[in-house]
C-alpha angles and dihedrals in degrees: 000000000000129000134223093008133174095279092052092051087055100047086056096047091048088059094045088057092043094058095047090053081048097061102046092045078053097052096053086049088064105041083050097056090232101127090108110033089105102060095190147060120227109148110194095029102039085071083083119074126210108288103194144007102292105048085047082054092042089049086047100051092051090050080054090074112060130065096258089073105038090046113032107029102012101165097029114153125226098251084056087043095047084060102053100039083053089065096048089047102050089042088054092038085055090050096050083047097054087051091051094045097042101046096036093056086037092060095042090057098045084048089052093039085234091136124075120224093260092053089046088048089048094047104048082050092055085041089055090042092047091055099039077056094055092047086055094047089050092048097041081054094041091044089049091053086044106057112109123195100236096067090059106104104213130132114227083184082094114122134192095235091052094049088055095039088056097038091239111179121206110242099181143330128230138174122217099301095055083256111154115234139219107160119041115215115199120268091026119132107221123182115225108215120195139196093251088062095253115137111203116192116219126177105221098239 
């Protein structure tokens, strides 16, 4: 039987569009802030978003409980919170797709002996990196709900008048995450850092 046919080029093609669907979708996920809008893993079930009210209370709520909220986007509301939990959930939807379309056809073809051993080889490689790459996206999520505000090391015994005195320059600004910041909403914590090395804490009032 023939190898590396027709059917096997577009199955690979397929998964090279998806991923790249899959990065950009990523990518406005970051710059939206919405990588931890869902603050839990179901795998089979979490493909199905909140249908009514409750369960979009119930998401919220959850949301509620973990610093991103408190100290990020304390006083959202759930229409704000509804756009940024779409993007997490079609970026992780999409994740969940390109596993689905990648292991069911390589199967198939194993099971037909229309790869070749290098392709075998190849594919049980990008099968190992994809889901390398799933683990981190889970991690990256459960280390950002994790994140609790007393194993942060920084000093909020900084003055102004020491900071003059000592010639201390301001190097960024970041919130909890280790975001930097340009526009300070009110209620966010932000962290000074300074080119002594020195981190003050300050609650935008």
């Amino acid at each position: 039987m023939k190898k590396n046919n027709k059917a096997v080029i577009y199955w690979l093609l397929t998964g090279c569009i998806l991923i790249f669907i899959m990065v950009v979708v990523g990518g406005i996920t970051r710059l939206t802030h919405s990588g931890l809008s869902i603050s839990n893993y179901k795998l089979i079930s979490g493909t199905i978003p909140p249908m009514n009210a409750t369960e979009w209370n119930e998401a919220f709520d959850l949301y509620k409980q973990y610093p991103e909220y408190q100290l990020l986007n304390y006083g959202m509301s759930i229409e704000e919170f509804k756009d940024i939990y779409f993007w997490e959930w079609i970026h992780r939807v999409i994740g969940r797709f390109i596993g689905v379309v990648f292991i069911v056809p390589f199967l198939y073809f194993l099971i037909r002996k229309q790869l070749s051993k290098s392709t075998i080889k190849k594919s049980i490689i990008l099968l190992v990196m994809g889901g390398f790459q799933g683990f981190l996206g889970w991690y990256m999520v459960k280390s950002g709900l994790d994140k609790n505000l007393d194993e942060l090391d920084y000093d909020d015994g900084i003055g102004i008048d020491e900071i003059q005195n000592n010639q201390v320059s301001l190097i960024r600004i970041i919130d909890i995450l280790g975001r930097e910041q340009k526009e300070h909403n009110k209620g966010t914590l932000l962290f000074y850092i300074y080119d002594n090395g020195q981190v003050e804490k300050r609650l935008v009032e």
